[in-house]
C-alpha positions in Angstrom: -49.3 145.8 69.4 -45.8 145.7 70.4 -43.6 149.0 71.2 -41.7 148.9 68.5 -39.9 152.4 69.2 -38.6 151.5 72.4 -37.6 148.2 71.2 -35.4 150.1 68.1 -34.1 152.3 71.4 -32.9 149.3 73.4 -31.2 147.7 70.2 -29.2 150.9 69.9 -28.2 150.6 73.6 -27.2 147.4 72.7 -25.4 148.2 70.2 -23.3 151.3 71.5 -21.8 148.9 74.3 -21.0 145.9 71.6 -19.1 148.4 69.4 -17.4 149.7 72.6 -16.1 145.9 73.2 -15.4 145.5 69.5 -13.1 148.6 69.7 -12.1 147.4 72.8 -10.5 144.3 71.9 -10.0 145.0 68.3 -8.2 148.4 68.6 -6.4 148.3 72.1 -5.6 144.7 72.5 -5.7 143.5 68.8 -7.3 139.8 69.7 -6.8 137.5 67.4 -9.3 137.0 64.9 -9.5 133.1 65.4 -10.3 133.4 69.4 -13.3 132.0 70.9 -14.5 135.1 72.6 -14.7 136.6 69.1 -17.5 133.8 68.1 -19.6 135.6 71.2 -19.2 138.6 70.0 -20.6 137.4 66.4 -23.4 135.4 67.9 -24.3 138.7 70.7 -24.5 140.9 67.6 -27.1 138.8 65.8 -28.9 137.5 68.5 -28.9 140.9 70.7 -27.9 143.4 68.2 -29.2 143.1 65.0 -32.9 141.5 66.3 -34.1 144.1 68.3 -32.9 146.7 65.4 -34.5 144.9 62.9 -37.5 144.8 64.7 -37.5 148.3 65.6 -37.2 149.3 62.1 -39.0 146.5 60.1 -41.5 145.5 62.7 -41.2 142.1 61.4 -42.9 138.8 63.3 -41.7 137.8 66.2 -41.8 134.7 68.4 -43.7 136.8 71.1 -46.9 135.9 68.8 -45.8 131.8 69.3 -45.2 132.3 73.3 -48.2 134.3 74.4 -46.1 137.4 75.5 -46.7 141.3 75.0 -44.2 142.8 76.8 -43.7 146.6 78.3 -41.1 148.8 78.7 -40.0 147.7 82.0 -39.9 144.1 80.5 -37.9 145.5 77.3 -35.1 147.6 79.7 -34.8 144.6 81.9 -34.0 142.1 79.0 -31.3 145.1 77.4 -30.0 145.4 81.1 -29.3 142.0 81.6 -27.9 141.6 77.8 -25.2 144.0 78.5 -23.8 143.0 82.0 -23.4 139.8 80.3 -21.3 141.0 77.5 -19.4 143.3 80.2 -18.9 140.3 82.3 -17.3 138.0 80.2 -14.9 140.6 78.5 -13.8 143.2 81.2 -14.8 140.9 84.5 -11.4 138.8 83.9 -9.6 142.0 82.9 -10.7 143.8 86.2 -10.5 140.7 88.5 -7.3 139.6 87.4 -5.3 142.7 86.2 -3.7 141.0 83.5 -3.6 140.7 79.8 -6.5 138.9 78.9 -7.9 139.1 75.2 -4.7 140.2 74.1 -3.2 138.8 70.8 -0.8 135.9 71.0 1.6 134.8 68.3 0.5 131.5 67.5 3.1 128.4 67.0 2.6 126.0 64.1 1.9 122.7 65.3 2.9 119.8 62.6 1.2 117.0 63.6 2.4 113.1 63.1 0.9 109.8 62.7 3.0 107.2 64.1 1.2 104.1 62.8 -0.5 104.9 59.6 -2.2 101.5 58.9 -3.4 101.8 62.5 -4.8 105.0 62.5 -6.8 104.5 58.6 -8.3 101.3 59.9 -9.5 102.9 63.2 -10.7 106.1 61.4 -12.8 103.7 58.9 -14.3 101.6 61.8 -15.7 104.8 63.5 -16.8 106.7 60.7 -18.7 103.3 59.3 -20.6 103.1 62.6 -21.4 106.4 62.0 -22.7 106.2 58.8 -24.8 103.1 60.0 -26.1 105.3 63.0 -27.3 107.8 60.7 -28.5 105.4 58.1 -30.9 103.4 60.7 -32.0 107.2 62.7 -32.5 109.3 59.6 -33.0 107.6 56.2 -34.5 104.1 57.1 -37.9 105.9 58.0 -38.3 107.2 54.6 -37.9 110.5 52.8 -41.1 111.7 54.1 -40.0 111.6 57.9 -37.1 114.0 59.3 -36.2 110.9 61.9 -36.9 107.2 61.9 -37.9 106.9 65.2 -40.4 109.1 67.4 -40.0 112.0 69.0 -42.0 111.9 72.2 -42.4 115.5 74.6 -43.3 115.4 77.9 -45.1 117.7 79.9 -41.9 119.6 80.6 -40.7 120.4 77.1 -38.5 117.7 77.0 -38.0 115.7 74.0 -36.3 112.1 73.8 -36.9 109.0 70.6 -38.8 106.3 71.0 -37.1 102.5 70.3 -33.7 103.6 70.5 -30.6 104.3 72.8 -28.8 107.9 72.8 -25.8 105.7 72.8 -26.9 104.4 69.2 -27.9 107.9 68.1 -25.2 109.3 69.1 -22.7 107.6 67.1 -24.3 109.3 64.1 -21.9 112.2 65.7 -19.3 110.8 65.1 -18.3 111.5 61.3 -17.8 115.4 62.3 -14.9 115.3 64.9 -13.2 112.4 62.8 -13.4 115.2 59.6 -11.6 117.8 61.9 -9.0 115.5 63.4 -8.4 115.0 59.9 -8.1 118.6 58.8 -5.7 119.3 62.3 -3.6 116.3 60.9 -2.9 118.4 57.9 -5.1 116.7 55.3 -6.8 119.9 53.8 -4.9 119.2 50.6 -5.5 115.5 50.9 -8.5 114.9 48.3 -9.5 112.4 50.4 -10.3 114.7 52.9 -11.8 116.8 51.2 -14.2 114.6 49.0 -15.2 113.0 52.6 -15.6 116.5 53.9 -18.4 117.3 50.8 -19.9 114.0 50.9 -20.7 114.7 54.7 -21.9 118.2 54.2 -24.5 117.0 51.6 -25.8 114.1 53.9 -26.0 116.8 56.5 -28.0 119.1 53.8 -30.2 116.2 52.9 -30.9 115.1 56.8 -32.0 118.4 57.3 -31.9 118.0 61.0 -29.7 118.8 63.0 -28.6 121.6 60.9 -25.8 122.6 63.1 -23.5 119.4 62.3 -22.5 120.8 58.8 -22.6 124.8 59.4 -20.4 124.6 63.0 -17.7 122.2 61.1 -17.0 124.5 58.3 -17.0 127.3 60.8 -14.5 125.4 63.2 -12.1 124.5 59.9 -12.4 128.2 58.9 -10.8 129.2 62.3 -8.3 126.5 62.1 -7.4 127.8 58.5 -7.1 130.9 59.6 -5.1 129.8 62.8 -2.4 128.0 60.7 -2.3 130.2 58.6 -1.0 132.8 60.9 1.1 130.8 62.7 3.1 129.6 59.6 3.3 133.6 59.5 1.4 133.7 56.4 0.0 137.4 56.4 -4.6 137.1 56.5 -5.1 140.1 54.3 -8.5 142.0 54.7 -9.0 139.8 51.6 -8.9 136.4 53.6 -11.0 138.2 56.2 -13.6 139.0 54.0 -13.8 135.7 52.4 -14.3 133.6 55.8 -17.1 136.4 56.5 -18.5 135.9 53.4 -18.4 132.0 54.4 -19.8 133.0 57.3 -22.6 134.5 56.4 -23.7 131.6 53.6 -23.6 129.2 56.5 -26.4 131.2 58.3 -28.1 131.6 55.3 -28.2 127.9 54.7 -28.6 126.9 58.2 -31.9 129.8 57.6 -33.1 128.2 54.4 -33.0 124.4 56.0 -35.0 125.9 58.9 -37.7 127.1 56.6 -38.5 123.6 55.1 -35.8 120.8 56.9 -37.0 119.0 53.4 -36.1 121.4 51.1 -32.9 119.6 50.0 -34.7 116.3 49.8 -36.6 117.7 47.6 -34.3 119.3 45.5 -32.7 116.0 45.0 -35.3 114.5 43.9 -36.7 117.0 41.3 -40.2 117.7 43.4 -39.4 121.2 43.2 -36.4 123.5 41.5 -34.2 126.0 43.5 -35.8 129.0 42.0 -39.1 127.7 43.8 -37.6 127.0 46.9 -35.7 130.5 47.3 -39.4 132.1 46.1 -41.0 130.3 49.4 -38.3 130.6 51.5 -38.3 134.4 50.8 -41.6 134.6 51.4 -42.0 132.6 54.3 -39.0 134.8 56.1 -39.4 138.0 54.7 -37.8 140.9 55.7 -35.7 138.6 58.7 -33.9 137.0 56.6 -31.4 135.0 57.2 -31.8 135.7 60.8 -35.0 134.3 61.3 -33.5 131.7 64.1 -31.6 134.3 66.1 -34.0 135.3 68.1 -32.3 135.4 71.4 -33.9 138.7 72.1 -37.5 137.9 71.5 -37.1 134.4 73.7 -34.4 136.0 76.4 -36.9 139.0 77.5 -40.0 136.4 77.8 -38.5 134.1 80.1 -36.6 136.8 81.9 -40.4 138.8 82.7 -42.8 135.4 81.9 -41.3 132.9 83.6 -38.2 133.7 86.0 -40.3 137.0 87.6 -43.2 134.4 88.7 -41.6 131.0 88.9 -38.3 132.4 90.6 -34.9 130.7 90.4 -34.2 127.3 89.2 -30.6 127.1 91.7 -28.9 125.2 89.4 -31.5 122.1 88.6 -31.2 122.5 85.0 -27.3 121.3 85.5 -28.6 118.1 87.2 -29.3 116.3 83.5 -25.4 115.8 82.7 -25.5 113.2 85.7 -28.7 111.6 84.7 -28.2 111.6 80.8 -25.7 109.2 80.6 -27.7 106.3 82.5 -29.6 104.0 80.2 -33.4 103.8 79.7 -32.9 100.5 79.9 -31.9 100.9 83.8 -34.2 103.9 84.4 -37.0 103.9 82.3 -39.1 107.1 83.4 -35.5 108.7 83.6 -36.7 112.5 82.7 -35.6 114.2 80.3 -34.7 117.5 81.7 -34.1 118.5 85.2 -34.8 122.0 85.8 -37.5 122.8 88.5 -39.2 125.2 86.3 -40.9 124.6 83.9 -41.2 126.9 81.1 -44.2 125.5 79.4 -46.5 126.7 82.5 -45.8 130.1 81.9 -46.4 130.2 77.9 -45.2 128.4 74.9 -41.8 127.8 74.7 -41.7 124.1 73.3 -38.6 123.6 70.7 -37.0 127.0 71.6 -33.5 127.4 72.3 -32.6 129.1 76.1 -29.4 131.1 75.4 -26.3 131.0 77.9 -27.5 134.5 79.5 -30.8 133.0 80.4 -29.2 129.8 81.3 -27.0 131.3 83.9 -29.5 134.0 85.5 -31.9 131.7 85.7 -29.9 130.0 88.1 -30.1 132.9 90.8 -30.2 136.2 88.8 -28.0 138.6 88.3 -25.0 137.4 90.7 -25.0 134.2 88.7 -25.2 135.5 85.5 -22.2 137.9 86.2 -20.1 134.5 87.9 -21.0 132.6 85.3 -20.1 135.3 82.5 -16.8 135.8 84.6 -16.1 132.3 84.7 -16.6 131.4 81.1 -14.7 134.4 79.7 -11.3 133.3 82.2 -12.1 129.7 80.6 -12.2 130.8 76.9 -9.1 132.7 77.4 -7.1 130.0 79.4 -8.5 127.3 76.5 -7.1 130.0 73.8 -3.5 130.7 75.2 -3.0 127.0 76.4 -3.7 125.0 73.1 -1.0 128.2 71.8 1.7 126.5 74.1 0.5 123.1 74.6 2.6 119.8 73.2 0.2 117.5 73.9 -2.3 116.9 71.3 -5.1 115.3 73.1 -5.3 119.2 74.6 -5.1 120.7 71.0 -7.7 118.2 70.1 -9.9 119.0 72.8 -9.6 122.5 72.3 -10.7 122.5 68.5 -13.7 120.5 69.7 -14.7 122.6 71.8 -14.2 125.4 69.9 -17.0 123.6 67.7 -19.3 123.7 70.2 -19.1 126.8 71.5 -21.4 128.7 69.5 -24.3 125.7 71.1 -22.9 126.9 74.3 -23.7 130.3 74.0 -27.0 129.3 71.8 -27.9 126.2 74.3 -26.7 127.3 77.7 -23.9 124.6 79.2 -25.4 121.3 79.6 -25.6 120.5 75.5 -22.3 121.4 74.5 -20.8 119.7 77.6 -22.6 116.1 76.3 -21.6 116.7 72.5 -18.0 117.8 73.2 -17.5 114.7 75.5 -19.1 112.4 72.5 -16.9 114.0 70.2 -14.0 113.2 71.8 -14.3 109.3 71.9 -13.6 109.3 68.3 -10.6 111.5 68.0 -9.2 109.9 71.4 -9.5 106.7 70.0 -7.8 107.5 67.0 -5.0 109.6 68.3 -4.4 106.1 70.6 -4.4 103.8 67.9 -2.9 106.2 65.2 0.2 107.1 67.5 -0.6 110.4 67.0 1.1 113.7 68.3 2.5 117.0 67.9 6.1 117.1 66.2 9.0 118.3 68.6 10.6 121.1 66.5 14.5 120.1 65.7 
C-alpha cells in the first residue's frame, strides 16, 4: 500500500544530515549538553529520524490510514526536503548570517539564589499551589473516574476544541503547580524533602489525570537540564555515567508519556485494582507493537500529509494561525462565538486531522512556504541561543526564571508550532513572578 522502500530511503537521508549537525555541534563546537537547541535535535531524531526508519523497516501502522492519505514519491522527497532545510536553518542559518560563535559551549556561572522574606514567599507559594489544586480538583476529578475531564469538550467544524461551562482562566490555574515545583528546584530545594515529596505527589496526580500527559514528563525533563546545568557550573565533572542516566530518564519519560497515551486510564485503574501492571504492559504492547514507545512521534507521517494534502491545494495560511494569541485571552463571557482557532485553512477539509499535533516546520511553512520556514527556523535558532548565553550572564532572576520556563516549553514549541507554548509560558510565569515579588527573591551578588 504504501512505498515503504523509499520511505526507509528518505529516513536515511534524514538521518545522514542529523548526524552531520550532531558531529557538527558535538565535535567542533562542543555545545553544552543542557542547551535548548540540543532538545531539537532529540525531538528531530524521533519525530524525523527514527519514524520514517522504523517504518521503512518494520512497516508498522501509520497515521496515513486515520487521515485518508497515500502518498508518492514526490510527496515523500518533498516532506524529507523540507525536514532538512529546517534542521539546516536553525543550526547553520545563524552561524552563516552572523559569522560568529553560535552553538559554542559556554562555562556556566552558578547562580545561588536568595529568599528575602521567607514567611512571605511560603504563604504566597501555598496560596497559588492551593488554587491549583482546586482547579484541578473541579476540571479533572469532580466528573468522576470514568471521565478524563469534568466538563465538555466541544469541536467545531475547524478542529478546534474548547470546554463547555468553564473559563480558560479557571482551567488554567490547574497549571500552576508545575512552574511553582521548578521555582522551587531553581531556589535550591532539590535536597529539601519538602520539595521533593511535593514534586512526587504532583507527578502521580499528573499519572492519575492522564491528560495532559505533558505536565509531569516536560517537568522532570526541565529539572534534569537544570541538574545537569548546576552541576557543571559548580564545576562538578558530568561523567558519561551522569549522561547516560538522564538518557535513561529520558527515555522512561517517553515511555510513560507512550503508555498513558495507549489508555489515559490506565493509572486510574491501576489504583484502583481493576486491572494489574502485568495486564496493562500485555495490552499496551499489543496495542503499539513494534512502535513502541514512539507511537506519538509521528511528525513524519502528519508533516508530509499536510505538506502534499492540505498546503499544495488550500495554499498559504500568511500567518492567520498567529491571530489566536490576540483573541485567546478575551473572555467568552465578552465574546461568546469567539473561535477557537484562527488559521484560514482548515485542515479538516482536506482529510482527517482532528486531535493531531502540527509540528513547528509545518507551522512555519505553512505560513508562505519555504522562505518562511527558513526565517522562521533562522529566527528561532538566534533566539534559543541568545535565551541560552543571556540566562549564563544574567543577574536578574525574573530572566533566569523566564528562561527555565521556557526551556519547559520548548519541546510543545517544536511539537505545537508557536502559539501554544507562547500562552502556557506566559501562564507560567504569573506564579513564579508573583512569588519572586512577594518572596524578595533574587540571584546572590558573589562577595
Amino acid at each position: 500500500m504504501y512505498d515503504y522502500e523509499t520511505i526507509l530511503f528518505v529516513g536515511i537521508i534524514n538521518l545522514s544530515f542529523f548526524l552531520f549537525e550532531i558531529f557538527f555541534l558535538f565535535v567542533h563546537r562542543k555545545i553544552n549538553l543542557y542547551h535548548p537547541v540540543v532538545i531539537y535535535l532529540i525531538y528531530h531524531f524521533l519525530g524525523y529520524v527514527i519514524r520514517p526508519i522504523t517504518l521503512g523497516i518494520f512497516n508498522v501502522p501509520t497515521i496515513w490510514n486515520y487521515i485518508g492519505f497515500i502518498p508518492n514519491q514526490d510527496d515523500l522527497y518533498f516532506s524529507c526536503f523540507i525536514t532538512n532545510i529546517a534542521l539546516v536553518a536553525l543550526i547553520q542559518g545563524p552561524i552563516i548570517f552572523f559569522n560568529r560563535n553560535f552553538f559554542r559551549r559556554i562555562y556556566p556561572k552558578y547562580k545561588p539564589i536568595r529568599i528575602k522574606y521567607k514567611n512571605q514567599y511560603f504563604l504566597i507559594f501555598l496560596f497559588l499551589f492551593t488554587l491549583s489544586l482546586i482547579s484541578m480538583y473541579f476540571s479533572y476529578f469532580s466528573g468522576g473516574t470514568d471521565k478524563l475531564l469534568t466538563y465538555n469538550r466541544v469541536t467545531d467544524e475547524s478542529g478546534g476544541q474548547r470546554l463547555e461551562g468553564t473559563s480558560g482562566y479557571f482551567t488554567g490555574l490547574a497549571d500552576f503547580g508545575k512552574p511553582l515545583i521548578l521555582l522551587q528546584f531553581i531556589a535550591g530545594g532539590e535536597r529539601n524533602i519538602w520539595t521533593i515529596l511535593i514534586f512526587i505527589a504532583f507527578v502521580l496526580v499528573r499519572f492519575w489525570v492522564g491528560s495532559q500527559r505533558s505536565s509531569f514528563v516536560l517537568l522532570i525533563l526541565t529539572i534534569a537540564l537544570f541538574i545537569l546545568y548546576k552541576q557543571d557550573s559548580l564545576q562538578i565533572k558530568i561523567h558519561l555515567k551522569k549522561i547516560l542516566g538522564v538518557a535513561f530518564i529520558g527515555y522512561l519519560l517517553i515511555l510513560v508519556f507512550d503508555f498513558i497515551g495507549s489508555d489515559r486510564f490506565v493509572f486510574r485503574k491501576l489504583f484502583s485494582g481493576e486491572i494489574d501492571l502485568a495486564s496493562a504492559l500485555d495490552s499496551y504492547n499489543n496495542s503499539r507493537g513494534a512502535d513502541l514507545p514512539f507511537n506519538d512521534f509521528q511528525e513524519f507521517d502528519v508533516s508530509t500529509a499536510y505538506y502534499s494534502k492540505v498546503i499544495k491545494f488550500a495554499g498559504f495560511s500568511y500567518g492567520s494561525q498567529f491571530l489566536r494569541l490576540l483573541i485567546w485571552p478575551i473572555p467568552r463571557q465578552l465574546w461568546p462565538d469567539k473561535p477557537v482557532v484562527t488559521n484560514i485553512i482548515n485542515p479538516l477539509d482536506y482529510g482527517n486531522f482532528k486531535y493531531l499535533s502540527l509540528s513547528l516546520n509545518v507551522d512555519l511553512y505553512s505560513v508562505l512556504g519555504i522562505g518562511s520556514l527558513i526565517l522562521g527556523m533562522f529566527i528561532i535558532g538566534c533566539l534559543l541561543n541568545y535565551l541560552f548565553e543571556k540566562a549564563n550572564k544574567t543577574k536578574n532572576i525574573s530572566f533566569y526564571c523566564l528562561y527555565w520556563t521556557f526551556i519547559t516549553f520548548t519541546p510543545n514549541l517544536y511539537r505545537d508550532g508557536i502559539v501554544v507554548p507562547i500562552y502556557f509560558i506566559l501562564l507560567s510565569l504569573v506564579p513564579i513572578f508573583a512569588c519572586i515579588k512577594f518572596g524578595g527573591i533574587s540571584i546572590k551578588e558573589k562577595n
